[in-house]
DOBA-448991 format. One record per residue: residue number from 1; z, y, x of N, C-alpha, C in turn; residue in three letters. Coordinates in nm, 4 decimals, decimal comma. Each point is the difference from the previous one (the first is absolute). Layout:
N
NODE; num; npz; npy; npx; capz; capy; capx; cpz; cpy; cpx; residuo
NODE; NUM; Z; Y; X; Z; Y; X; Z; Y; X; ALA
...
! end
This chain:
88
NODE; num; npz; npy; npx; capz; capy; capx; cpz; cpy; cpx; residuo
NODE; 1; 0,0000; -0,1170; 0,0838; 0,0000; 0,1170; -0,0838; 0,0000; 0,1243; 0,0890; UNK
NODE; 2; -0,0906; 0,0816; -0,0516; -0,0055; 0,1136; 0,0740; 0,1012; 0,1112; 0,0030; UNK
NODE; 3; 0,0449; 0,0475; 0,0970; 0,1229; 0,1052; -0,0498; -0,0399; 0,1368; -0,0973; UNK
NODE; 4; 0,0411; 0,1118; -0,0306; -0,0724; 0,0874; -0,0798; -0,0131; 0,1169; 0,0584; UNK
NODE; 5; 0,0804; -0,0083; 0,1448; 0,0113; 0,0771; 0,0924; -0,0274; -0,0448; 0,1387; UNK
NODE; 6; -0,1288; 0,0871; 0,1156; -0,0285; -0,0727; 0,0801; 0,1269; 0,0711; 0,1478; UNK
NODE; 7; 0,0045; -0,0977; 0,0761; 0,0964; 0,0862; 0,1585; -0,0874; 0,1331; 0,0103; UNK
NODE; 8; -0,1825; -0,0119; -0,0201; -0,0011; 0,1502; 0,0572; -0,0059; 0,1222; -0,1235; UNK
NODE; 9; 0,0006; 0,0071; -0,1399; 0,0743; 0,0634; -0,1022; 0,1528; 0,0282; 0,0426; UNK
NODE; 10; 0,0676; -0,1336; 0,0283; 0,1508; 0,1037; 0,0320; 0,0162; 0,0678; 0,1077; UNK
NODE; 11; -0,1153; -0,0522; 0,1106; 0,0171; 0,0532; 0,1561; -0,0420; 0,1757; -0,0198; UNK
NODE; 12; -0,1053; 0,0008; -0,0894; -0,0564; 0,1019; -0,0475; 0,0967; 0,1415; -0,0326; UNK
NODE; 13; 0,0692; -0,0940; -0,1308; 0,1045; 0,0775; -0,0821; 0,0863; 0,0404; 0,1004; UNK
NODE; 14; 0,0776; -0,0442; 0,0719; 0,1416; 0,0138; 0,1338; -0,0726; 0,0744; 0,0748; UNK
NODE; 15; -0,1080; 0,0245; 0,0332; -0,0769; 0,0407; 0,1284; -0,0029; -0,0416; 0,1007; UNK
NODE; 16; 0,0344; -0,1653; 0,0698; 0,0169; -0,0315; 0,0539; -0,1156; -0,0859; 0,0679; UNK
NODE; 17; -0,0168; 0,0704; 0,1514; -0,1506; -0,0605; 0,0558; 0,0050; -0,0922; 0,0658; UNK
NODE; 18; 0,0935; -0,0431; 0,0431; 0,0182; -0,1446; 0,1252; 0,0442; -0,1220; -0,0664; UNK
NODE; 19; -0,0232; -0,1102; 0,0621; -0,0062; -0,1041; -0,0855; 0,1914; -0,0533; 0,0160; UNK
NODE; 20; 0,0786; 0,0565; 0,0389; 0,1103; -0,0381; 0,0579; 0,0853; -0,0650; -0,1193; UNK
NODE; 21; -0,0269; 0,0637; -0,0972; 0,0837; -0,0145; -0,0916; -0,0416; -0,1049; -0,1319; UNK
NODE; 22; -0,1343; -0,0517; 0,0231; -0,0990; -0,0529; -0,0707; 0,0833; -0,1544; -0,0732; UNK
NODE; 23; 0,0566; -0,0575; 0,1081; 0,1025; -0,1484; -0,0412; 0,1162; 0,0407; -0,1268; UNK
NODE; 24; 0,0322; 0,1166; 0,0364; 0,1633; 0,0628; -0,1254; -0,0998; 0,0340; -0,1233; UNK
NODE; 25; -0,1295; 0,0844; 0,0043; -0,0325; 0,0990; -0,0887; -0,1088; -0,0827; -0,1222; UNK
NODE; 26; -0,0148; -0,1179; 0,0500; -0,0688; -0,1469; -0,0185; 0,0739; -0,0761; -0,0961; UNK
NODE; 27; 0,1552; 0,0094; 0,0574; 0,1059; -0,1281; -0,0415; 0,0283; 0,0850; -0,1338; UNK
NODE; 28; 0,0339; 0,1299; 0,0014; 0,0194; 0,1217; -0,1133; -0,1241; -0,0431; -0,1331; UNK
NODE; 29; -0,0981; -0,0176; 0,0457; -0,0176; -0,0108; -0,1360; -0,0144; -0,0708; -0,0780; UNK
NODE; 30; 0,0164; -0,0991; 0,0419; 0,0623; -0,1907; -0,1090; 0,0895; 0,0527; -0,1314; UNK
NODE; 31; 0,0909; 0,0888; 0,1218; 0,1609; 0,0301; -0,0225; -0,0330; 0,1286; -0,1117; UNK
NODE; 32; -0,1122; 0,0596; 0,0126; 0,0355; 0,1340; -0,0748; -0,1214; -0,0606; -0,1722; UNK
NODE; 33; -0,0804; -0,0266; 0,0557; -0,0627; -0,1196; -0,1535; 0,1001; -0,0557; -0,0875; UNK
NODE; 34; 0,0999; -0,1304; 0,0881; 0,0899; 0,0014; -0,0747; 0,0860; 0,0642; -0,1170; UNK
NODE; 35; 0,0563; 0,0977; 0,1355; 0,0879; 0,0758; -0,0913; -0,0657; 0,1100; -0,1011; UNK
NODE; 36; -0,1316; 0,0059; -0,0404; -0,0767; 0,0672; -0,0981; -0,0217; -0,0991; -0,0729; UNK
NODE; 37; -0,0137; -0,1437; -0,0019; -0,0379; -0,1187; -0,0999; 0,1203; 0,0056; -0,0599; UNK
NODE; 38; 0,1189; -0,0064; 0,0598; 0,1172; 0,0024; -0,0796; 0,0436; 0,1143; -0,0884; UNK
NODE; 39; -0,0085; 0,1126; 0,0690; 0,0153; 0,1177; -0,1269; -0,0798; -0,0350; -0,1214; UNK
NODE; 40; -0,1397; -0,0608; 0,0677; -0,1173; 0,0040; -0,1375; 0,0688; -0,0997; -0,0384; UNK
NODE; 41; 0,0476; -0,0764; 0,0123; -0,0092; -0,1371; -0,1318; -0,1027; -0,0617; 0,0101; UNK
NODE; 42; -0,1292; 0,0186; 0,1303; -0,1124; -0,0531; -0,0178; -0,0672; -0,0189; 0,1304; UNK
NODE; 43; -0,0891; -0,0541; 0,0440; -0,1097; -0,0267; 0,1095; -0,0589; 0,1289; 0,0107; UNK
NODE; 44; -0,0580; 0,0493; 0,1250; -0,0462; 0,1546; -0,0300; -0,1670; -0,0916; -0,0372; UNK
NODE; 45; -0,0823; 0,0833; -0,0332; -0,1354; -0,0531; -0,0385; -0,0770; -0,0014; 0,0879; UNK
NODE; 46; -0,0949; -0,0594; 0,0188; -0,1105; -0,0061; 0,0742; -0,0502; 0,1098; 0,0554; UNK
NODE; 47; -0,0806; 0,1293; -0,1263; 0,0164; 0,1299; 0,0244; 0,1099; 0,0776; 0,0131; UNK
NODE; 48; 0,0589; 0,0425; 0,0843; 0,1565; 0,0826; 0,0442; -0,0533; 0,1109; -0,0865; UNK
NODE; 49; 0,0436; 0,0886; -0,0873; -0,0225; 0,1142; -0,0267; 0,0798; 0,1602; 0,1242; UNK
NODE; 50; -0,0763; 0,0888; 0,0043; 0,0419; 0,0627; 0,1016; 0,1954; 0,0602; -0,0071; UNK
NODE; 51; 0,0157; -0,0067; -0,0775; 0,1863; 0,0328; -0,0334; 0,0115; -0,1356; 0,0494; UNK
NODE; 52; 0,0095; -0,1186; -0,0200; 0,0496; -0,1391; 0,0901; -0,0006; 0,0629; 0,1158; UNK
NODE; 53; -0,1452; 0,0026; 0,0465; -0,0274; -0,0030; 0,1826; 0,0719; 0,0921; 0,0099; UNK
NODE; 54; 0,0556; 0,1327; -0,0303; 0,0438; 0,0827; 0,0753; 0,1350; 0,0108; -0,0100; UNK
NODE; 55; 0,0828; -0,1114; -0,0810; 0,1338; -0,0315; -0,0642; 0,0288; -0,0724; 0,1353; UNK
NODE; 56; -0,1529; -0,1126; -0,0120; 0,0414; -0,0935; 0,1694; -0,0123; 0,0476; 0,1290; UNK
NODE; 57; -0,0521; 0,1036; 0,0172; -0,0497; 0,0684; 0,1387; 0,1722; 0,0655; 0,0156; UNK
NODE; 58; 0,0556; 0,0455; -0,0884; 0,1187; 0,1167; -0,0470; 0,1539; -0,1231; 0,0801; UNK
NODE; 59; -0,0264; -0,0919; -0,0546; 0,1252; -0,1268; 0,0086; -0,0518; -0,0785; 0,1311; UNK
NODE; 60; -0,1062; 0,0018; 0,0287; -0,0117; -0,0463; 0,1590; 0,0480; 0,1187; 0,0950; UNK
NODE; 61; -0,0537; 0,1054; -0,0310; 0,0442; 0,1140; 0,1128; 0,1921; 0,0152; -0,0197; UNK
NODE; 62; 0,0411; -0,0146; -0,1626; 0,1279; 0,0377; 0,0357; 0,1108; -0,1332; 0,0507; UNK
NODE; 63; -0,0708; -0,1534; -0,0038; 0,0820; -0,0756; 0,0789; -0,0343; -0,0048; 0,1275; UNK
NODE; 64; -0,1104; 0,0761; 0,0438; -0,0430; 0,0209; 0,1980; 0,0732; 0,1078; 0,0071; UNK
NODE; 65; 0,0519; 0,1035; -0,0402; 0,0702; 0,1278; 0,0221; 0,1475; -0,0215; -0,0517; UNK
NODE; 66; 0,0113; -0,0467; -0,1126; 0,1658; 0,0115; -0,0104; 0,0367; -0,1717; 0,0424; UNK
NODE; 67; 0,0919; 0,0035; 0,0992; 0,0179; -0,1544; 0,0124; 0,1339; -0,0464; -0,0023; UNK
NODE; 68; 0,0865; 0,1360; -0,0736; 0,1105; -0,0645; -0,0114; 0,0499; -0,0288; -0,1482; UNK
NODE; 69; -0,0692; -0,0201; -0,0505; -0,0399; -0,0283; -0,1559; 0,0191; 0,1326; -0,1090; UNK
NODE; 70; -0,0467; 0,0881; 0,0484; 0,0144; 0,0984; -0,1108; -0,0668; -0,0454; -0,0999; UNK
NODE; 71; 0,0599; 0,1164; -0,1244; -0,0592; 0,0066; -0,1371; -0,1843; -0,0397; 0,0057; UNK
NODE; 72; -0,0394; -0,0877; -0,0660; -0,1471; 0,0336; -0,0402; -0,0526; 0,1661; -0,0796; UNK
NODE; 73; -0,0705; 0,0680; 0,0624; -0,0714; 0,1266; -0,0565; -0,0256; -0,0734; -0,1373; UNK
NODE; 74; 0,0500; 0,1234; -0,0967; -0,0239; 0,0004; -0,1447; -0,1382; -0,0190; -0,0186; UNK
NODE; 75; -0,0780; 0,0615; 0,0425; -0,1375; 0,0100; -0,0065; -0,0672; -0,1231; -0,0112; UNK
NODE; 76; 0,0359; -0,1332; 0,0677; -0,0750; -0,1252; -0,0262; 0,0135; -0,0022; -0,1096; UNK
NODE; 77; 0,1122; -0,0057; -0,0800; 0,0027; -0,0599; -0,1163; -0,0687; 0,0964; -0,1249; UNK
NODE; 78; 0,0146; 0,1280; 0,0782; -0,0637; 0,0857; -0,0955; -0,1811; -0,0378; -0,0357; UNK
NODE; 79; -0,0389; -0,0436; 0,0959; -0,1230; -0,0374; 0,0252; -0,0596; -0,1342; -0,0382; UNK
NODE; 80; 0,1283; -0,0776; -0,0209; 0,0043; -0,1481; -0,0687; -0,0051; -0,0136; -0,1213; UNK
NODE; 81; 0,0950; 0,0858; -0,0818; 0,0049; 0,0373; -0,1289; -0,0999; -0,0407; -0,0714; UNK
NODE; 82; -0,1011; 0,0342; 0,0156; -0,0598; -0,0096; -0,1561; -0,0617; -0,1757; -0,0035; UNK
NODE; 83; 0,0248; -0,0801; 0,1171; -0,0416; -0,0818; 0,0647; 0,0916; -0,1121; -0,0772; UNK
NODE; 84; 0,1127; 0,0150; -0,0396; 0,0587; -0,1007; -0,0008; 0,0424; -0,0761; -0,1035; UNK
NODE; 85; -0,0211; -0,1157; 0,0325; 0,0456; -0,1054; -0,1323; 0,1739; 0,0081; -0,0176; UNK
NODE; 86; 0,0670; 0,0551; -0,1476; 0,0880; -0,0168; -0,0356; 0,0731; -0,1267; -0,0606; UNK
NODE; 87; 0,0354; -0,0762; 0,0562; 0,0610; -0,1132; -0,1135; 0,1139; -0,0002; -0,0599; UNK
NODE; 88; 0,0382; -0,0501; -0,1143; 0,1103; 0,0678; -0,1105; 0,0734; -0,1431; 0,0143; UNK
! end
């Protein structure tokens, strides 16, 4: 399965030009899919719509930058929102 985000989209996003960091920024986004499948209640889709990708670009950069577990930025979820399956 293809990720929905590629290393050079986030390398892009961070601004980051050397490959040094490529093994962490790689492992990040298993980890940041995840944790957007779980808010959704769902698989992200085939087509990512651009609020996903930039929910996931947002949660890869803030677990490469905050690493001592801060808060997740409101903003993913703000961006998840309309995305998500509610179950009652």
């Amino acid at each position: 399965m293809a990720e929905p985000v590629t290393l050079a989209e986030i390398k892009t996003y961070l601004r980051i030009d050397g490959g040094e960091e490529d093994t962490l920024l790689a492992a990040l986004i298993p980890i940041a899919r995840e944790h957007c499948e779980n808010y959704l209640n769902a698989s992200l889709p085939a087509e990512v719509p651009t609020p996903m990708k930039l929910a996931l670009l947002v949660l890869v950069c803030h677990f490469y930058e905050e690493r001592a577990g801060e808060e997740i930025p409101p903003v993913v979820y703000t961006l998840l929102s309309p995305y998500r399956n509610i179950h009652w």
